[in-house]
Structure formats: C-alpha cells, structure tokens
C-alpha angles and dihedrals in degrees: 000000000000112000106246112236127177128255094210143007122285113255118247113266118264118265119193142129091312087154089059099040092050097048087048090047087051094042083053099052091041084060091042087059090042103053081047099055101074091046087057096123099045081051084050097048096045098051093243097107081130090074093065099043083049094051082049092041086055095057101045099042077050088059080059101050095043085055090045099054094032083059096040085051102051091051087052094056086036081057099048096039095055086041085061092052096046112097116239 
C-alpha cells in the first residue's frame, strides 16, 4: 500500500465570528427545547422523548462551548497584542 502525500498545503483555518455563531447555534437549541416542552406528552406517546433531552443536551454542550471560544478569543487577542509589544 502506497504511502498518501499531498499535492499541496493545507489552507489556513477559517476565523470568523465563532463567539457569535456558537451563541446563535445554543439560543437556537434552547428554543428548540422550549417549543418541545409543551408537546411532552405527544414525545412521550409516541416513543421520541429523545427529541426534547437532545434539544436540552444542545443548549447546555453549547454553554459550554460559548465558555470554551470567549475564552479562546480573548487569548487570541491576549497573544497579538503581546506580539505588538514585543521588540523585534
């Protein structure tokens, strides 16, 4: 079996406004689970309460994630602005 190598670099990751992507993507499960809730019994009739702890899953994995990239961001911008105050 022939070993893979690339035929060209790898592009830069993407940066953009990942603070305010996350926090949409948990507003949006939250109301997810919200709009669920008052339907519960029909979800448990119907054997698909999993759809309503996802939802709730969802919001609370993307705390997490909203903890996890404010605090990735603000090490970014701890990191260049040292970088500017470093001497050359």
């Amino acid at each position: 079996m022939a070993k893979w190598t690339p035929k060209h670099e790898a592009p830069e990751p993407l940066e953009g406004p990942v603070v305010a992507t996350i926090t949409g993507g948990t507003v949006i499960w939250f109301v997810l689970f919200l709009v669920q809730l008052p339907f519960y019994g029909w979800f448990d009739d119907h054997g698909h309460t999993w759809w309503v702890w996802t939802c709730l899953a969802g919001g609370g994995l993307g705390l997490i994630g909203v903890w996890y990239v404010r605090k990735r961001d603000a090490a970014i911008k701890r990191d260049a602005a040292a970088r500017q105050t470093r001497p050359a």
